[in-house]
N, CA, C and O atoms as CSV, one atom per row, in Angstrom:
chain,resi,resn,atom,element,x,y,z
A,1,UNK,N,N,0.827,-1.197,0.000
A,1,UNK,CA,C,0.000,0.000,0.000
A,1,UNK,C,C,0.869,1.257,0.000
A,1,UNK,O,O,0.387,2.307,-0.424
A,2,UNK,N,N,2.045,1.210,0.425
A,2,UNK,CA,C,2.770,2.186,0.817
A,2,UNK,C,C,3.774,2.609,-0.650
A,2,UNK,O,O,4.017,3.672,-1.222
A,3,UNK,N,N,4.209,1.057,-0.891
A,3,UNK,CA,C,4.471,1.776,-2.734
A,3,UNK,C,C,3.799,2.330,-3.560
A,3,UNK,O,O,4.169,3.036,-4.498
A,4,UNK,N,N,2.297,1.895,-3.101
A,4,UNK,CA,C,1.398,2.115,-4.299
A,4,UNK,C,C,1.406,3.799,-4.454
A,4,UNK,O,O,1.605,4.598,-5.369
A,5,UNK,N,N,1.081,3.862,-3.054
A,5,UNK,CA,C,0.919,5.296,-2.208
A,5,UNK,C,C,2.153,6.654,-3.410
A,5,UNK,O,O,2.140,7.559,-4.244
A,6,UNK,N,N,2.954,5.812,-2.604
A,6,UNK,CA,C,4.151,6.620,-2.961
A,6,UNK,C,C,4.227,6.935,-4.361
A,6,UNK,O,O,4.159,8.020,-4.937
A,7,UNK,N,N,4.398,5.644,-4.835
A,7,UNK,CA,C,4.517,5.846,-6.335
A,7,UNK,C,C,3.311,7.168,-7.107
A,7,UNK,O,O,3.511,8.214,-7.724
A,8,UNK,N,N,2.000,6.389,-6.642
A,8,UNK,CA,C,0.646,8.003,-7.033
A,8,UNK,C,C,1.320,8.815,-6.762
A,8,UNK,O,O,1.414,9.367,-7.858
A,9,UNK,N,N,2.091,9.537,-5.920
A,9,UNK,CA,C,2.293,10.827,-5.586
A,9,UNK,C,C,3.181,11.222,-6.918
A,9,UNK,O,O,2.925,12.125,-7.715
A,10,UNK,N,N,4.470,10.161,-6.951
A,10,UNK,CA,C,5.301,10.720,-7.941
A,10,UNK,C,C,4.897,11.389,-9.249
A,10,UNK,O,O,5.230,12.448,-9.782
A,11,UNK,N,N,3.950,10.268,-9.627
A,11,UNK,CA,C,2.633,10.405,-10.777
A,11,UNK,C,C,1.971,11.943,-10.711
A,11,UNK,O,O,1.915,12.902,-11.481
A,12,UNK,N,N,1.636,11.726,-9.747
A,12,UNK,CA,C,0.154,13.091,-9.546
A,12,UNK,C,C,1.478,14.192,-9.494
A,12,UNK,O,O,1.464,15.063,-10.364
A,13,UNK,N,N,2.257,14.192,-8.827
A,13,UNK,CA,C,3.073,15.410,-9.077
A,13,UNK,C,C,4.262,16.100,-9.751
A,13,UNK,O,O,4.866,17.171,-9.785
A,14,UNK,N,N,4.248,14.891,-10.259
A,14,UNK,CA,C,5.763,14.699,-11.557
A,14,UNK,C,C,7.105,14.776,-11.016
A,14,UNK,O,O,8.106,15.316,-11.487
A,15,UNK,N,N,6.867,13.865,-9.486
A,15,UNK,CA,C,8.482,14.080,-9.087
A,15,UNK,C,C,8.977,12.970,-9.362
A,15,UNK,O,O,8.450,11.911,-9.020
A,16,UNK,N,N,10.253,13.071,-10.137
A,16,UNK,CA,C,10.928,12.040,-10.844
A,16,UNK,C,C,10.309,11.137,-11.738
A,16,UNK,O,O,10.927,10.232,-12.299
A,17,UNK,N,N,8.867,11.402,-11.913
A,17,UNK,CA,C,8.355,10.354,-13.097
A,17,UNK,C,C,7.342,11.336,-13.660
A,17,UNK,O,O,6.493,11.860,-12.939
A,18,UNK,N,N,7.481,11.651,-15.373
A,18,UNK,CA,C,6.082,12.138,-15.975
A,18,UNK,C,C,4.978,12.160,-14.843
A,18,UNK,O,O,4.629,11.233,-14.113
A,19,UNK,N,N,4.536,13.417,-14.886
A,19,UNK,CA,C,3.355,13.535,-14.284
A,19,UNK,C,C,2.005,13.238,-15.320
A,19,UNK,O,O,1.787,13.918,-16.323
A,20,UNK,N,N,1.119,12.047,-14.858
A,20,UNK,CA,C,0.323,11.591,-15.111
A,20,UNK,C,C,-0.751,11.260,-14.424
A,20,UNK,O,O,-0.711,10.253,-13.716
A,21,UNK,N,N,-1.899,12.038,-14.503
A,21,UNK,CA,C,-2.992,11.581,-13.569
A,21,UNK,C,C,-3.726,10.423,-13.348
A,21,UNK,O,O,-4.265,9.944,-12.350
A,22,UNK,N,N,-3.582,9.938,-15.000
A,22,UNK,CA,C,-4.325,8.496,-14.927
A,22,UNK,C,C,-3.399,7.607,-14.036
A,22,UNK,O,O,-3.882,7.518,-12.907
A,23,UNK,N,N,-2.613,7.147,-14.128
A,23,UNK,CA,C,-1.757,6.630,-13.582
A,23,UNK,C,C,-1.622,6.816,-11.669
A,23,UNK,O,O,-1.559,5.909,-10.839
A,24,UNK,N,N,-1.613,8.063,-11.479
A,24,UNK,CA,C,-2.001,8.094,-10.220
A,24,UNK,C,C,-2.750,7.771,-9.465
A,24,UNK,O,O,-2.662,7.445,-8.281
A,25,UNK,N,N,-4.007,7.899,-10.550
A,25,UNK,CA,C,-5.630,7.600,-9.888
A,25,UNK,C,C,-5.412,5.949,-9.736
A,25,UNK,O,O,-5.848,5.441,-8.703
A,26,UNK,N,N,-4.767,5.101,-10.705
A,26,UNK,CA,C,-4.749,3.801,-10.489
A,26,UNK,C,C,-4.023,3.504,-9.439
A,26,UNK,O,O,-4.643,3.033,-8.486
A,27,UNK,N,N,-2.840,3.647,-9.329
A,27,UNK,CA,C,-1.797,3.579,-7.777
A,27,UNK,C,C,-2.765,4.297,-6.758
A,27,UNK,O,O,-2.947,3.599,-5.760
A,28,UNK,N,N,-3.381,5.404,-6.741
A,28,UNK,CA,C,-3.947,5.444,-5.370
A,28,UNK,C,C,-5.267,4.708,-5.090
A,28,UNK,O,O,-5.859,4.552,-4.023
A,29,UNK,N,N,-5.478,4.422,-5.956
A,29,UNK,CA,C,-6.950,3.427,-5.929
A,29,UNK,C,C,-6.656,1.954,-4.840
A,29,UNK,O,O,-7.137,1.707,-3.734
A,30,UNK,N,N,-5.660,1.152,-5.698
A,30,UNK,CA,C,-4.964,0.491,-5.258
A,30,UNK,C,C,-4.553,0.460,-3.786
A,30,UNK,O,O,-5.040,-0.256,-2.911
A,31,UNK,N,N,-3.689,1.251,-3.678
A,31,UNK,CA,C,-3.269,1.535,-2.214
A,31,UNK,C,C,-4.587,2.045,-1.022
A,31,UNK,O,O,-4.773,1.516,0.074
A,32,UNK,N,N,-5.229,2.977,-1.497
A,32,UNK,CA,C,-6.947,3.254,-0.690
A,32,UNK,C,C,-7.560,1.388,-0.379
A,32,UNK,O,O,-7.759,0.783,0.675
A,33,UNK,N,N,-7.691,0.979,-1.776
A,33,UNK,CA,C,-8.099,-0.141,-1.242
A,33,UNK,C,C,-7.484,-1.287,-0.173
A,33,UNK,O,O,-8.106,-2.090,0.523
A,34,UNK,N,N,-6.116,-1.082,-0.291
A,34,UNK,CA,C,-5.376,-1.923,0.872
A,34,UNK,C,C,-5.402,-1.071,2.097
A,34,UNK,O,O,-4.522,-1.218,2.944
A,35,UNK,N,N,-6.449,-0.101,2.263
A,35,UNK,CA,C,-6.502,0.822,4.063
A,35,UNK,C,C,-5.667,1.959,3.861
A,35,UNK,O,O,-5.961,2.814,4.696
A,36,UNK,N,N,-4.863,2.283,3.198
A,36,UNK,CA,C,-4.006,3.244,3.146
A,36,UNK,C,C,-4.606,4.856,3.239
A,36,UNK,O,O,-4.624,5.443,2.157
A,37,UNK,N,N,-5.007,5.483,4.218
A,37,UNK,CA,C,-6.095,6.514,4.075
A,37,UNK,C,C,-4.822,7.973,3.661
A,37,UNK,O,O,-5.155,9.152,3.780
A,38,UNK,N,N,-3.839,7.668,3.330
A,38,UNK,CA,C,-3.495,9.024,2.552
A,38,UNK,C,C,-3.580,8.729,1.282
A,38,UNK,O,O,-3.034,9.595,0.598
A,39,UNK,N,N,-3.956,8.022,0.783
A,39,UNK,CA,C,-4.109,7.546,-0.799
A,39,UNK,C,C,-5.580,7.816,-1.026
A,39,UNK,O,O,-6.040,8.392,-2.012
A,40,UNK,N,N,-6.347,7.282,0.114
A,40,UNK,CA,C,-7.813,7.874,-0.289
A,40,UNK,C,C,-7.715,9.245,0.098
A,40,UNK,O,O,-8.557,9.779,-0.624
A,41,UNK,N,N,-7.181,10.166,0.821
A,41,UNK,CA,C,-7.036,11.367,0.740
A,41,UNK,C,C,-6.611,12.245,-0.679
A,41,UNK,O,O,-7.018,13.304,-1.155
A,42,UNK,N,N,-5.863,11.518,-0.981
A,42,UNK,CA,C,-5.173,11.899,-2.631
A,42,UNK,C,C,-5.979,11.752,-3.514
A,42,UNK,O,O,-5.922,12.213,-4.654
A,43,UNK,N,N,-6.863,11.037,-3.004
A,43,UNK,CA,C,-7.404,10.125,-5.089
A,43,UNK,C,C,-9.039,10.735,-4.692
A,43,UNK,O,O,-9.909,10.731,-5.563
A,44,UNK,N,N,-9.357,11.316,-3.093
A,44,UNK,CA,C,-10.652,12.303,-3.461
A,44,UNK,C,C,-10.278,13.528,-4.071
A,44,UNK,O,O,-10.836,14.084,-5.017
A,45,UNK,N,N,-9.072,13.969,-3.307
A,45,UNK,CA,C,-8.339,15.312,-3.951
A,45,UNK,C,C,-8.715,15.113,-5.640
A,45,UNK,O,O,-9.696,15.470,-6.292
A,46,UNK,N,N,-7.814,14.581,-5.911
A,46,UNK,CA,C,-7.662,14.253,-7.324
A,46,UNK,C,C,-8.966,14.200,-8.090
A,46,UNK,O,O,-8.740,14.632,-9.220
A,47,UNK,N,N,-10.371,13.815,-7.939
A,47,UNK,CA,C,-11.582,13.665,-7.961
A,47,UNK,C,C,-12.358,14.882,-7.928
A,47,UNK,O,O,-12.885,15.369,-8.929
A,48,UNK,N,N,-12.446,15.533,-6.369
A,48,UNK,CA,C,-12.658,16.987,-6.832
A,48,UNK,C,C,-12.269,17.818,-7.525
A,48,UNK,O,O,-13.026,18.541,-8.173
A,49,UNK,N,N,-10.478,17.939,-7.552
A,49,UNK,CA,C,-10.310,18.976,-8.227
A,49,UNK,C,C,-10.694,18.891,-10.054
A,49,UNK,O,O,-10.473,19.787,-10.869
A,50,UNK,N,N,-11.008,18.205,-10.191
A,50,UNK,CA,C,-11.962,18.089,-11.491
A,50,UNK,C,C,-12.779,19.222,-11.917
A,50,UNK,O,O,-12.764,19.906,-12.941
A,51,UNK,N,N,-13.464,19.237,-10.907
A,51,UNK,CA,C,-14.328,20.666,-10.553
A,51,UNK,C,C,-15.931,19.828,-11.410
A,51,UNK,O,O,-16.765,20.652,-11.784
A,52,UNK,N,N,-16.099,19.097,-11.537
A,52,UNK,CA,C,-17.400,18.982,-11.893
A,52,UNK,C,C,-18.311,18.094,-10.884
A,52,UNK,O,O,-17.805,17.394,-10.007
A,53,UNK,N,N,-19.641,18.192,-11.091
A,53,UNK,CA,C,-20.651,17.635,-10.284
A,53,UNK,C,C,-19.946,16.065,-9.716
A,53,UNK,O,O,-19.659,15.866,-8.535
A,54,UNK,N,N,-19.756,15.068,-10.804
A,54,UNK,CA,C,-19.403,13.857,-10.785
A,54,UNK,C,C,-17.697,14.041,-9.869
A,54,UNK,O,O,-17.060,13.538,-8.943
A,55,UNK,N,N,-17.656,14.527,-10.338
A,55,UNK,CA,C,-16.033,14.141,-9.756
A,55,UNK,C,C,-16.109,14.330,-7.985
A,55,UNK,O,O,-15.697,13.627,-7.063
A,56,UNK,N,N,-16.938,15.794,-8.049
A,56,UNK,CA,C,-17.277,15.760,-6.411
A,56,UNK,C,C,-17.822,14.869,-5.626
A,56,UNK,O,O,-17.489,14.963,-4.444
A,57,UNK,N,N,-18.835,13.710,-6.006
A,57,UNK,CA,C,-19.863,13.257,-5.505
A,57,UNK,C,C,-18.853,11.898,-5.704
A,57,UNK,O,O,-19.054,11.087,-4.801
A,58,UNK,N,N,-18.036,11.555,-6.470
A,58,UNK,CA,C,-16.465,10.310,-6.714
A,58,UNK,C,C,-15.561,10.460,-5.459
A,58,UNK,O,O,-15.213,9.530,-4.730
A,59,UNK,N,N,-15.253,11.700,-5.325
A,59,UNK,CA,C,-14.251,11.915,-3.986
A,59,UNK,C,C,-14.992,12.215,-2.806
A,59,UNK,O,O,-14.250,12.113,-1.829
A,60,UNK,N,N,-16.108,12.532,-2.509
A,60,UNK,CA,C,-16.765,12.451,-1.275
A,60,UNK,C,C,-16.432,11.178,-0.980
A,60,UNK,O,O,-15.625,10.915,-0.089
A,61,UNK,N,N,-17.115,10.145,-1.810
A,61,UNK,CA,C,-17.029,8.515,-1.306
A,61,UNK,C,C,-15.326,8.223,-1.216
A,61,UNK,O,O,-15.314,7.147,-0.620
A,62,UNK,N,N,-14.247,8.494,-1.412
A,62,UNK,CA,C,-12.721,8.301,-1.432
A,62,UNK,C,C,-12.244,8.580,0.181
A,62,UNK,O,O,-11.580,8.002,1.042
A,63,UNK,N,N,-13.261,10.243,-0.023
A,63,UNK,CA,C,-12.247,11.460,1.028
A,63,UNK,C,C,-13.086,10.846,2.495
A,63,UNK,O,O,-12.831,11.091,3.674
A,64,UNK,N,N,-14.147,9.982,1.910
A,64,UNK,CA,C,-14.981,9.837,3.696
A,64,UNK,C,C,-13.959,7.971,3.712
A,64,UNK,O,O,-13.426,7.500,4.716
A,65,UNK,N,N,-13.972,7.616,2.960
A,65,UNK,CA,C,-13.189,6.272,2.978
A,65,UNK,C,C,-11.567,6.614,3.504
A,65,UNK,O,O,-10.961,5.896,4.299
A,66,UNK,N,N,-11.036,7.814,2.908
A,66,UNK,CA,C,-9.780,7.534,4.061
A,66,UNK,C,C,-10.195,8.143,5.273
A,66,UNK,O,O,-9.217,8.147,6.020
A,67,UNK,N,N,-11.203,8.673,5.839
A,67,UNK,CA,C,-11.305,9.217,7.334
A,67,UNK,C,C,-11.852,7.802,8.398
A,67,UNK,O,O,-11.762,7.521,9.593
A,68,UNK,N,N,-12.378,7.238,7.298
A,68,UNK,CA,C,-13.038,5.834,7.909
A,68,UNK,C,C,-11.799,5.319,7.935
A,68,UNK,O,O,-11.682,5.126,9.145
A,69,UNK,N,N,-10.775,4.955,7.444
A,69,UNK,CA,C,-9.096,4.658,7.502
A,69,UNK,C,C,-8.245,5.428,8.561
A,69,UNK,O,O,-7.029,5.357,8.741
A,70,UNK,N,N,-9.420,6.378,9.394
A,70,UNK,CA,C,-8.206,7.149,10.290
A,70,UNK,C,C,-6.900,8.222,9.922
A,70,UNK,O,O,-5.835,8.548,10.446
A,71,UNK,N,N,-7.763,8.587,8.552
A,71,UNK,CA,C,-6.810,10.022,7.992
A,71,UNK,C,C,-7.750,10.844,8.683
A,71,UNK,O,O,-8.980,10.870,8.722
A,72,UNK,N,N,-6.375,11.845,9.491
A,72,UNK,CA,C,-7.538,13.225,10.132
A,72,UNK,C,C,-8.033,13.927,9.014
A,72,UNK,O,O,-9.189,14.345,8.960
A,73,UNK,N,N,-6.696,14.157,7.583
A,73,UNK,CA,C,-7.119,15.187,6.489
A,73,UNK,C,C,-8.210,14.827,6.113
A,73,UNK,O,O,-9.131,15.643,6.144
A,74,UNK,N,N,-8.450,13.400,5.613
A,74,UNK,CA,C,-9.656,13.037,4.443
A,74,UNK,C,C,-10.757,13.283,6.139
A,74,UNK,O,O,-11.798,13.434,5.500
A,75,UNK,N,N,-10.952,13.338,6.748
A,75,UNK,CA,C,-11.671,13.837,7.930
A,75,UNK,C,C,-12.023,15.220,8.017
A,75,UNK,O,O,-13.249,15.247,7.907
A,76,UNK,N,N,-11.600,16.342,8.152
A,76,UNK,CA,C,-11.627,17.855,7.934
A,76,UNK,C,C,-11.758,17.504,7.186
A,76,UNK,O,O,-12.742,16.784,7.359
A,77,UNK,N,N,-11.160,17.347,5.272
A,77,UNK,CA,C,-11.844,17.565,4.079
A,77,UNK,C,C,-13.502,17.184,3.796
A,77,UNK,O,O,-14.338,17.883,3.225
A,78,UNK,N,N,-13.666,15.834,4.399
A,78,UNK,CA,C,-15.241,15.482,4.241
A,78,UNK,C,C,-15.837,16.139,4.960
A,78,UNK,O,O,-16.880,16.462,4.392
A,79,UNK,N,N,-15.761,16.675,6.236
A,79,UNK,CA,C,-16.770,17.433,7.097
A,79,UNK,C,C,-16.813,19.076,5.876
A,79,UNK,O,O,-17.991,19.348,5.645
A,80,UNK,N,N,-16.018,19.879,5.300
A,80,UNK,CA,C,-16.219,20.675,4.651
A,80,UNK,C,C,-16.663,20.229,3.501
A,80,UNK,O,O,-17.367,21.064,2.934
A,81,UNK,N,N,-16.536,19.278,2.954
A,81,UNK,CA,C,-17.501,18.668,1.303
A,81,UNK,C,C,-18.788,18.691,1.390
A,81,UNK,O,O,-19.646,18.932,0.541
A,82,UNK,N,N,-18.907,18.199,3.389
A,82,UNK,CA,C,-20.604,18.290,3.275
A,82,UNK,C,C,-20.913,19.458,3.446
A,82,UNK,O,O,-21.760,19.898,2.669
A,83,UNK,N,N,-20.435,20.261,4.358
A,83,UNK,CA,C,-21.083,21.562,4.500
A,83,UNK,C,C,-21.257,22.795,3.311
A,83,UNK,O,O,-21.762,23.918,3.301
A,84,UNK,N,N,-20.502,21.874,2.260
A,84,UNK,CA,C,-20.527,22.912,1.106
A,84,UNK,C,C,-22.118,22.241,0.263
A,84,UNK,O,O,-22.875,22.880,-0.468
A,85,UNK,N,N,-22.204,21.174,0.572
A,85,UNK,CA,C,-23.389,20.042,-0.211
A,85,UNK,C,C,-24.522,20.877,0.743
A,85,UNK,O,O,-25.346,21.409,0.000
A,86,UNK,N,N,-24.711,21.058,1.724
A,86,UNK,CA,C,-26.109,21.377,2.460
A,86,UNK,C,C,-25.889,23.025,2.112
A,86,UNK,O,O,-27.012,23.519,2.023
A,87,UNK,N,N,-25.118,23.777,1.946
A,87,UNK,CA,C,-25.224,24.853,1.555
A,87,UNK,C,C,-25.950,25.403,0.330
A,87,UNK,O,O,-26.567,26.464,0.232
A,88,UNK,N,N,-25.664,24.094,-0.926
A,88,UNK,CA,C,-26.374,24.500,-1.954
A,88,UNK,C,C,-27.383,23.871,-1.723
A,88,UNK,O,O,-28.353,23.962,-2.476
């Protein structure tokens, strides 16, 4: 989980390897699914910042899955995803 982890980051941010999102989204998928809750922190990131309806309502389910994993971030991030959802 922790390579997978790692490796997404390199991906998502182009350190030392082409930055590629697809590629990231698969390594952090991966790693989220083995418990890894900074990977589901990453791969809701990655989801919202899309900026469209779908992508938000993709990383809600990611960003509340790594807090259920015991990430504080994906924790603060989902408590503000919802409060932005009951706002509209």
């Amino acid at each position: 989980a922790d390579s997978c982890y790692n490796a997404g980051v390199a991906y998502d941010k182009g350190l030392g390897a082409p930055q590629d999102r697809d590629k990231a989204e698969k390594l952090y998928t991966k790693s989220c699914e083995l418990g890894y809750g900074d990977a589901c922190n990453n791969l809701g990131y990655l989801y919202v910042s899309k900026g469209d309806l779908r992508g938000f309502s993709k990383g809600l389910g990611w960003v509340k899955k790594g807090c259920d994993a015991g990430n504080k971030k994906s924790c603060q991030l989902y408590e503000f995803m919802k409060e932005q959802i009951l706002k509209k």
